[in-house]
C-alpha positions in Angstrom: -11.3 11.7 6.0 -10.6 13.0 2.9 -7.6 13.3 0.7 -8.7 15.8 -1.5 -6.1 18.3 -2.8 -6.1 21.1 0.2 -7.5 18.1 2.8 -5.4 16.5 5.2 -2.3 14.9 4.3 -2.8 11.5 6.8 0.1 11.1 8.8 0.1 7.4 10.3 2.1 4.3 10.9 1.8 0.5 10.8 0.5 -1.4 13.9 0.4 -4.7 12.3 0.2 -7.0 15.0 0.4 -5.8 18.9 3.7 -6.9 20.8 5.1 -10.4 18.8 1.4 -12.0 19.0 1.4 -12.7 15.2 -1.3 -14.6 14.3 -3.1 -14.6 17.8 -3.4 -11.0 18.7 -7.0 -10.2 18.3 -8.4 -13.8 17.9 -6.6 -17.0 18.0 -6.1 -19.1 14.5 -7.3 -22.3 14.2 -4.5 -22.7 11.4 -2.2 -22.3 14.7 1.8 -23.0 15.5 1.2 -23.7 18.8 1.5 -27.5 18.6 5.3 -27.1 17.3 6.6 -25.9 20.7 6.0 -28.6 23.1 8.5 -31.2 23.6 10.1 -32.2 20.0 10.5 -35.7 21.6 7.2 -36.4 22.2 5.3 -36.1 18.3 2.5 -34.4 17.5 -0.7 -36.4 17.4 -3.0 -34.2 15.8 -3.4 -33.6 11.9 -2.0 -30.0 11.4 -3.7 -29.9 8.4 -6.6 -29.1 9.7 -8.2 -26.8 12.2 -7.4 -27.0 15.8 -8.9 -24.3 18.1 -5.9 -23.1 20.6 -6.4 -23.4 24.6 -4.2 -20.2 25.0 -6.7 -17.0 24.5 -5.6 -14.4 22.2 -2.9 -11.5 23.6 -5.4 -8.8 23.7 -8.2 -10.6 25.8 -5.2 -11.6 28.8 -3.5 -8.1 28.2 -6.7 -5.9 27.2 -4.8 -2.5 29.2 -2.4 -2.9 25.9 -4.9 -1.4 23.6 -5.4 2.0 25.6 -1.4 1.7 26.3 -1.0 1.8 22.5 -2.5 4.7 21.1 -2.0 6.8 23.9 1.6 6.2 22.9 1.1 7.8 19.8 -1.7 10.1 20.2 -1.0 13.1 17.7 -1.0 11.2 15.1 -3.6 10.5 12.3 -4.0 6.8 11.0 -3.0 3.3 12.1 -2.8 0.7 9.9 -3.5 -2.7 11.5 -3.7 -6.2 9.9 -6.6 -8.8 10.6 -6.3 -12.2 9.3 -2.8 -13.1 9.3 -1.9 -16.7 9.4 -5.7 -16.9 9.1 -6.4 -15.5 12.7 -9.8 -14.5 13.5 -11.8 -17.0 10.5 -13.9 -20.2 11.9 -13.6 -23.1 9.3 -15.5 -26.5 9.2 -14.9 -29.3 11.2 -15.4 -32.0 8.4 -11.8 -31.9 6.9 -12.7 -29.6 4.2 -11.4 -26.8 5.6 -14.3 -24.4 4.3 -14.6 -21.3 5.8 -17.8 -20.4 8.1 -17.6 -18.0 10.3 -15.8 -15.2 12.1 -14.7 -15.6 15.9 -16.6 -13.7 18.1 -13.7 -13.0 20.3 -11.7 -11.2 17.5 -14.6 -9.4 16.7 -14.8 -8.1 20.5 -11.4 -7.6 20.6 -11.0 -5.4 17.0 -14.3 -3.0 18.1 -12.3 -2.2 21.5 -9.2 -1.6 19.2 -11.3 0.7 17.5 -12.9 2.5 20.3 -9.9 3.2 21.8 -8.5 5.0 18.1 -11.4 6.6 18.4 -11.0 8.2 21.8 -7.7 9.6 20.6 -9.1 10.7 17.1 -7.2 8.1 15.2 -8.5 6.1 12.4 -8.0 2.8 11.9 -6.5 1.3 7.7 -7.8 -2.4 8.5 -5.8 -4.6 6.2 -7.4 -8.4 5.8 -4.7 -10.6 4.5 -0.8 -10.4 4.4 0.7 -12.4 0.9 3.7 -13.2 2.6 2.1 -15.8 4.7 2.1 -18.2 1.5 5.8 -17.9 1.9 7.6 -20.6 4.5 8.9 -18.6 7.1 10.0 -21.0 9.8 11.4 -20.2 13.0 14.9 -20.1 13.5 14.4 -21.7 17.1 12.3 -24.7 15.5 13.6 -28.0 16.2 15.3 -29.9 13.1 12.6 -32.7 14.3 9.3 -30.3 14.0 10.1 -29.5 10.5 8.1 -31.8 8.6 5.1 -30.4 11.1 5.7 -27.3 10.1 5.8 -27.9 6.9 2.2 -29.3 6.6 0.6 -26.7 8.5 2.2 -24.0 5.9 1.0 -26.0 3.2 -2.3 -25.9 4.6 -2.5 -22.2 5.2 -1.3 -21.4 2.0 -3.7 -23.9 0.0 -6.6 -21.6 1.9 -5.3 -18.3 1.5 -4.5 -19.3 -2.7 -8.1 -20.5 -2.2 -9.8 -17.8 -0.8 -8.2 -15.6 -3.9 -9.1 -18.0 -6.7 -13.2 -18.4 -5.3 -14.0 -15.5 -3.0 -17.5 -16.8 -2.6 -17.1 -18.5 0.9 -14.8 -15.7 2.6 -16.9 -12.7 1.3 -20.4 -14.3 1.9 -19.0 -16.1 5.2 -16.8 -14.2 6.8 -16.3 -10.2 5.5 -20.1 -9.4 5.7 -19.7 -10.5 9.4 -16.8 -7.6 9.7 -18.8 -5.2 7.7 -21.8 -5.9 10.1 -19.4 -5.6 12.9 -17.3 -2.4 11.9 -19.1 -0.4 9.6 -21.0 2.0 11.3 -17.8 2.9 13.9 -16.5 6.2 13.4 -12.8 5.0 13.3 -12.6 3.1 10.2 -10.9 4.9 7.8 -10.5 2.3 4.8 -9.9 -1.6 3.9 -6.9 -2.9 2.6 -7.8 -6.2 1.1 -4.4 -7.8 0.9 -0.5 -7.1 2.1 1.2 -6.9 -0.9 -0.3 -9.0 -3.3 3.2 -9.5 -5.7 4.3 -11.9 -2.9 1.7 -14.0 -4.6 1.9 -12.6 -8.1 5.5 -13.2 -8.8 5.5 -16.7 -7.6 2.5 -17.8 -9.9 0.1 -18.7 -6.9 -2.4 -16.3 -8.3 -2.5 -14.5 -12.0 -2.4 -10.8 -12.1 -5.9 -11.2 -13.5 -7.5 -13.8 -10.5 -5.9 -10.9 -8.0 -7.9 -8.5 -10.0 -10.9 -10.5 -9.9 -11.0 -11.1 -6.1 -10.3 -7.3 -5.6 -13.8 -6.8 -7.9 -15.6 -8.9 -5.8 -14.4 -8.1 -2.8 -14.8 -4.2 -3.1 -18.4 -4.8 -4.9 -19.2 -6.8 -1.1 -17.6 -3.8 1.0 -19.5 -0.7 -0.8 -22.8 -0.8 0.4 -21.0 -0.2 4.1 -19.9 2.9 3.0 -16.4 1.6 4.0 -13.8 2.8 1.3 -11.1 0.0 -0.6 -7.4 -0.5 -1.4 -4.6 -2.6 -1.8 -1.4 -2.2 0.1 1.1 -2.9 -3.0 4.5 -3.7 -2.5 5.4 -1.4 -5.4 4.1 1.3 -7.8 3.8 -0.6 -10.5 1.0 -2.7 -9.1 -0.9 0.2 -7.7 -0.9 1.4 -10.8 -2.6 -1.6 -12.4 -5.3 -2.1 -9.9 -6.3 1.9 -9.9 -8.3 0.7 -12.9 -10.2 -1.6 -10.7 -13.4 -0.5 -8.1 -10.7 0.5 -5.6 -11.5 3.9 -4.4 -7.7 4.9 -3.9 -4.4 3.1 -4.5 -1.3 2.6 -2.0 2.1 1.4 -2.5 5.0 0.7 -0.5 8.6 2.5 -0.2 11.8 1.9 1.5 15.5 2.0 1.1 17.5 -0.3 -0.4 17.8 -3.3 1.8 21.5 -3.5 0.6 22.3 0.1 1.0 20.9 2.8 3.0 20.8 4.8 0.3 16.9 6.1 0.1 15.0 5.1 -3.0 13.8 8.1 -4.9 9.9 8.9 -4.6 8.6 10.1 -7.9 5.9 13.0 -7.9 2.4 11.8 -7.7 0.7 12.1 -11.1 -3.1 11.5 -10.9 -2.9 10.0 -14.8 -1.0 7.4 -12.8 -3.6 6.2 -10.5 -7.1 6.6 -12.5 -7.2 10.0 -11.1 -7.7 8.3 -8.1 -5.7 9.5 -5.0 -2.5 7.6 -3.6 -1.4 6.9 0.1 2.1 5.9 1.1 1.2 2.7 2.9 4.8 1.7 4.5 7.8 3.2 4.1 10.8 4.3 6.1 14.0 2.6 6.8 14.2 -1.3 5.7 14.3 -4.0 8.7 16.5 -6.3 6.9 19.0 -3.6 5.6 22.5 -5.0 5.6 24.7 -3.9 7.2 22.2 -2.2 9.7 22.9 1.1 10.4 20.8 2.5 13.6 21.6 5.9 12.9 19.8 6.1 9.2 16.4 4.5 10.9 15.1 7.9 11.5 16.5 10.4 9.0 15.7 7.9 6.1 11.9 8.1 7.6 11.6 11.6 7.5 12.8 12.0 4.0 9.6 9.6 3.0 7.2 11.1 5.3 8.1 15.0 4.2 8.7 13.9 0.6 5.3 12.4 0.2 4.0 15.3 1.9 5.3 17.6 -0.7 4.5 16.0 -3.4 1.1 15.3 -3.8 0.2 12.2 -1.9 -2.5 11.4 0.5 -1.0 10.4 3.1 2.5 8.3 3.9 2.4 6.0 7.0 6.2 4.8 9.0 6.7 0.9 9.4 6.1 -0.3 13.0 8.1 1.5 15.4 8.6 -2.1 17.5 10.9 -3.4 14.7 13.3 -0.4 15.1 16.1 0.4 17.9 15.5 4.0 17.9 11.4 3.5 18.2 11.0 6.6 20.4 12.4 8.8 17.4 10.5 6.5 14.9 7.1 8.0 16.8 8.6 11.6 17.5 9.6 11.9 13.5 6.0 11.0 12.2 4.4 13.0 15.4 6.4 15.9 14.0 4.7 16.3 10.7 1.4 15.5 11.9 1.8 18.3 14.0 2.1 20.6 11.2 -1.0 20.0 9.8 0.2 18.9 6.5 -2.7 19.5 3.9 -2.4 17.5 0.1 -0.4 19.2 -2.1 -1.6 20.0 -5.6 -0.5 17.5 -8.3 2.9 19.0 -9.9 2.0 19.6 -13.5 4.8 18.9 -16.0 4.7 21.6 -18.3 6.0 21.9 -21.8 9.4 24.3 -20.5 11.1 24.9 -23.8 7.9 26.1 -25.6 6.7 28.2 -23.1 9.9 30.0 -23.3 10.3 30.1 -27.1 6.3 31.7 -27.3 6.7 33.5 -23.8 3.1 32.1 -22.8 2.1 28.8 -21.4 -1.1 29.1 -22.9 0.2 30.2 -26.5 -2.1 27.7 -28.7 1.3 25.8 -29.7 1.9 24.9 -26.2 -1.5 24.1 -25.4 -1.2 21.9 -28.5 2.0 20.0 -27.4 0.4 19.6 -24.1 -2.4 18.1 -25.3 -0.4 15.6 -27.4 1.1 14.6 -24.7 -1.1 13.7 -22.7 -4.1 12.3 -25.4 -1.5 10.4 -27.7 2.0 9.6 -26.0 0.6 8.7 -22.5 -2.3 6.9 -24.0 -0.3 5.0 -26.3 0.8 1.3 -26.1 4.3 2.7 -25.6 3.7 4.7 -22.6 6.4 3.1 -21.1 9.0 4.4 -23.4 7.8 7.7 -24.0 7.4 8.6 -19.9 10.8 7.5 -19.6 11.5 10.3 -22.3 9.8 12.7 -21.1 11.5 12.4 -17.6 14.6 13.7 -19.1 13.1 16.3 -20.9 11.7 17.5 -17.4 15.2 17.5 -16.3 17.1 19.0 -19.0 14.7 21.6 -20.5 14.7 24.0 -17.3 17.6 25.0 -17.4 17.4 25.5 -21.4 14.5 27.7 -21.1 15.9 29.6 -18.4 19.0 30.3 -21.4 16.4 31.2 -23.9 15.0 33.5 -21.6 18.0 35.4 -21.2 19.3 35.1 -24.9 16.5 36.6 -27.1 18.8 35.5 -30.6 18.8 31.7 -28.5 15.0 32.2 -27.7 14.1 33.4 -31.7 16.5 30.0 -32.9 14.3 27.2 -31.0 11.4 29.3 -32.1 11.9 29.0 -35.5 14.3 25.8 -36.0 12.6 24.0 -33.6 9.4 24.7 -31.9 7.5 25.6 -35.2 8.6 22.9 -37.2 8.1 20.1 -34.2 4.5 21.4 -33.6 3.8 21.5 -37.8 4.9 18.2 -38.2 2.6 16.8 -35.5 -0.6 18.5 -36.9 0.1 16.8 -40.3 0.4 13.0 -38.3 -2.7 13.8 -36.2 -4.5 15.1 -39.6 -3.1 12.0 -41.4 -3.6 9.2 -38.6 -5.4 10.3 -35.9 -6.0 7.6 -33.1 -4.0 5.1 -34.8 -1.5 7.1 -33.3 -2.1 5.7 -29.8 -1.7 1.9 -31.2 
């Protein structure tokens, strides 16, 4: 499934987990919460610091008619994105109180092919995402008992130490456990992608990992997964971080959107610019309105998801895929709004170029050799420069403000001849005589 400019925009949305089986939808975890929820007056005998293998079979192999239910829900639609080892679900691990990792559970492996059967016999592909950062984040229960605390406690400790593990030495996990999903997955017709890891600044930002270990474990994980033909991202909780890891062997980048989570004011989506993303292509992961906005407003769920969904459309992105429908009040509309555009066949937009407005004007021609000239410094000195930063933010307002000067100059020929002359010809002979004098010690 390409995203091409003039192939189809991918209109999706996020599965996650099916019903509230987090952790223990497709395969159980032997990293498990189970034990916390019997009697809090009776205490927990076994080490929850190590693997214990749940009695209680996963959702989807007691409630297998919920796959089928699922996507017929939302047939229409192009792309699911559905996550696979959260809270470790799915990976076997040794028995010796090392806690290495071995093997995959046959039973999520069942259960993930009839997932993907069942996309497949509604012409949906499946965005397979492998870890979720967040889980190295204590998240307990509201409901837990004051007295299963300390329990809780060293099981998240536990998880966590793996999952920092597994990012720091990808060795085990890679030759252990993702070559057994590759063997299993890569031939079906439903995959569309990988997403190695659930935004990976969860991680980042706290220190567990370095920007450059992430980096690393994205390498070696994408070098594992090429030879299945299966492409490779990473679901980034914002732009910034796409951005750096489109430099790496991923073969498109994807970052997050929402609103505000203190306002329901929508947060501006910025044109995609393929200088952005190693010229790579860029997906809209997630985005609509924020779960945890405060105060809630039901109303905004499903006009704040159409802005994203039709904004990403139009300008220049691969695809854009709605958060899971289940977290919202107004689910129905959350499906209708994304059915909707993919029923207009949306195909990529080409990239917006951002042209050089005033000088066009001043030398009526966009490919007058002064523009192409200012163009080109653009784009080979400022944007390549160590202050990139600085200079893009520049340049933004000039995008804004020149229009609406060269739309003046065009109607003013005496305007038009005075930018010519005081400005345009003296900006443009002044660069020449750097680039003669400095050349790429301009981009330092």
């Amino acid at each position: 499934m390409s995203s091409a400019v003039g192939g189809k925009f991918l209109v999706g949305i996020n599965q996650g987990w099916f019903e509230d089986k987090y952790g223990a939808d497709l395969g159980v975890s032997e990293f498990n919460d189970s034990p916390l929820w019997g009697n809090p007056d009776i205490p927990i005998t076994i080490d929850l610091s190590k693997p214990n293998i749940p009695q209680t079979p996963p959702y989807l192999s007691q409630n297998p008619a919920a796959i089928d239910q699922y996507f017929s829900k939302i047939s229409g639609i192009n792309v699911v994105r559905l996550w696979l080892f959260e809270q470790l679900e799915g990976i076997i691990f040794s028995k010796d109180g090392n806690n290495n990792l071995i093997g995959l559970d046959r039973t999520f492996t069942d259960n993930l092919l009839k997932v993907l059967d069942s996309a497949n016999n509604y012409n949906i592909k499946v965005y397979l995402t492998l870890f979720n950062s967040w889980d190295t984040n204590p998240n307990p229960s509201s409901t837990l008992p004051q007295s299963r605390l300390a329990d809780y406690q060293k099981l998240f400790l536990a998880r966590k130490q793996i999952i920092v593990n597994i990012f720091q030495n990808p060795l085990d996990f890679c030759n252990n456990v993702l070559v057994l999903l590759l063997d299993a997955i890569k031939n079906h017709p439903a995959v569309y992608a990988i997403d190695l890891i659930n935004e990976p600044e969860s991680m980042t930002e706290s220190s567990m990992i370095s920007l450059q270990q992430l980096r690393s474990f994205v390498e070696y994980a994408t070098q594992k997964i090429k030879p299945s033909g299966i492409k490779v991202s990473v679901g980034c909780m914002r732009k910034s971080m796409a951005v750096s890891l489109s430099s790496t062997s991923v073969d498109f980048s994807d970052f997050h959107i929402y609103n505000n989570k203190s306002s329901t004011t929508p947060i501006p989506l910025d044109p995609y610019s393929s200088s952005d993303f190693s010229g790579k292509y860029c997906i809209i992961g997630e985005c609509g309105y924020h779960p945890e906005t405060s105060p809630y407003v039901p109303n905004q769920e499903v006009s704040i998801l159409k802005g994203f969904l039709y904004d990403a459309s139009k300008l220049g992105y691969g695809g854009a895929l709605a958060w899971r429908f289940q977290d919202y009040q107004n689910s129905d509309g959350i499906i209708q709004a994304v059915k909707n555009l993919a029923n207009t066949n949306p195909i990529v937009q080409p990239e917006k170029k951002k042209g050089c407005f005033i000088a066009t004007a001043a030398m009526n021609s966009e490919i007058h050799p002064h523009v192409q000239f200012l163009r080109e410094f653009r784009d080979s000195v400022l944007l390549k420069s160590s202050n990139k930063e600085q200079f893009e933010k520049i340049l933004e307002f000039y995008y804004k403000v020149s229009p609406p000067i060269a739309e003046a100059m065009n109607n003013d020929r005496h305007l038009k001849r005075a930018i010519k002359y005081m400005i345009v010809y003296p900006i443009v002979g002044s660069l020449k005589i750097l680039v003669r004098l400095l050349g790429n010690e301009l981009k330092d």
